[in-house]
N, C-alpha and C positions, 0 to 999 in steps of 0.2 A: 863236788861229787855228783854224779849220775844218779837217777834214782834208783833203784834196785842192781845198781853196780855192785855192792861189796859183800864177799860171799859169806854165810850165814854165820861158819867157822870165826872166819875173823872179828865180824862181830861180839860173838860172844867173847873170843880170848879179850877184845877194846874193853867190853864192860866190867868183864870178871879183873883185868888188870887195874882200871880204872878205881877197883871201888874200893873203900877204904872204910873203918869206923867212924872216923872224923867226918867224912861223906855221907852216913848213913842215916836217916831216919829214927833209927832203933841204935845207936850205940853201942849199948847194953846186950843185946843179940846179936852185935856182930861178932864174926869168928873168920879166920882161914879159912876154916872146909865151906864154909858158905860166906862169902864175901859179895856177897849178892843183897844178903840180910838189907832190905829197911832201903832200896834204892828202886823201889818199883816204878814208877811215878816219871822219873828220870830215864830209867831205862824204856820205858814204854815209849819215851817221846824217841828218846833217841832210834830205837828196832824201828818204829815208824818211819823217821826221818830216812834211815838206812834202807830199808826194804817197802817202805808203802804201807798201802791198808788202813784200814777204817778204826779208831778205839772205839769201842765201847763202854759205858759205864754200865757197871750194875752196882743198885744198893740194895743190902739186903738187911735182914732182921740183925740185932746184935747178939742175940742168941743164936745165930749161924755161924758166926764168926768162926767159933773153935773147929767147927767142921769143917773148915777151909782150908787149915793150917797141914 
Protein backbone atom coordinates (compact mmCIF):
# COMPACT_ATOMS: atom_id res chain seq x y z
CA UNK A 1 0.00 0.00 0.00
CA UNK A 2 0.88 3.71 -0.87
CA UNK A 3 1.67 5.79 1.77
CA UNK A 4 -1.22 8.14 2.59
CA UNK A 5 -3.31 6.18 -0.03
CA UNK A 6 -6.19 4.76 2.26
CA UNK A 7 -8.89 7.19 2.99
CA UNK A 8 -9.28 8.14 6.67
CA UNK A 9 -13.08 6.64 6.73
CA UNK A 10 -11.71 3.26 6.00
CA UNK A 11 -9.25 3.40 8.20
CA UNK A 12 -11.11 3.83 11.04
CA UNK A 13 -14.12 1.27 10.07
CA UNK A 14 -10.29 -1.52 9.57
CA UNK A 15 -9.56 -0.56 13.30
CA UNK A 16 -12.99 -0.34 14.86
CA UNK A 17 -13.79 -3.76 12.87
CA UNK A 18 -10.49 -5.20 13.88
CA UNK A 19 -10.64 -4.75 17.50
CA UNK A 20 -11.93 -7.16 19.88
CA UNK A 21 -11.63 -7.71 23.89
CA UNK A 22 -9.29 -10.59 23.51
CA UNK A 23 -7.26 -7.90 21.44
CA UNK A 24 -7.48 -5.29 24.01
CA UNK A 25 -5.09 -4.09 26.54
CA UNK A 26 -7.85 -3.39 28.98
CA UNK A 27 -10.19 -6.44 28.66
CA UNK A 28 -12.07 -5.48 31.31
CA UNK A 29 -13.07 -2.01 29.72
CA UNK A 30 -13.81 -3.32 26.56
CA UNK A 31 -17.36 -2.72 25.22
CA UNK A 32 -19.21 -2.54 21.76
CA UNK A 33 -19.93 1.14 21.90
CA UNK A 34 -16.06 1.59 22.25
CA UNK A 35 -14.27 -1.11 20.76
CA UNK A 36 -11.36 0.90 20.45
CA UNK A 37 -10.88 0.41 24.54
CA UNK A 38 -7.23 -0.63 25.49
CA UNK A 39 -5.89 -0.77 21.53
CA UNK A 40 -4.01 2.61 21.49
CA UNK A 41 -0.41 1.62 21.06
CA UNK A 42 -1.52 -0.55 17.93
CA UNK A 43 -3.72 1.59 16.44
CA UNK A 44 -1.19 4.56 16.53
CA UNK A 45 1.28 2.46 14.73
CA UNK A 46 -1.03 1.21 12.29
CA UNK A 47 -2.95 5.34 11.55
CA UNK A 48 0.74 5.98 11.12
CA UNK A 49 1.66 3.35 8.90
CA UNK A 50 -1.58 4.25 6.85
CA UNK A 51 -1.47 7.97 6.68
CA UNK A 52 2.23 9.12 7.81
CA UNK A 53 3.35 11.47 10.39
CA UNK A 54 5.49 11.80 13.30
CA UNK A 55 4.22 9.95 17.11
CA UNK A 56 5.07 11.61 19.76
CA UNK A 57 5.44 10.55 23.17
CA UNK A 58 4.26 12.41 26.20
CA UNK A 59 4.77 11.29 29.86
CA UNK A 60 3.02 12.87 32.23
CA UNK A 61 2.37 12.88 36.12
CA UNK A 62 0.14 9.78 37.39
CA UNK A 63 -1.88 12.13 38.90
CA UNK A 64 -2.93 13.48 35.45
CA UNK A 65 -3.95 10.41 34.35
CA UNK A 66 -7.69 10.72 35.27
CA UNK A 67 -7.74 14.11 33.51
CA UNK A 68 -7.16 12.40 30.27
CA UNK A 69 -9.71 9.92 30.36
Amino acid sequence: MELNSLPIQELEYLLRESATAETSFTPDRWTKENPTQGHCAVFTLKAQDAIGGIICRLVIPPEWASRLR
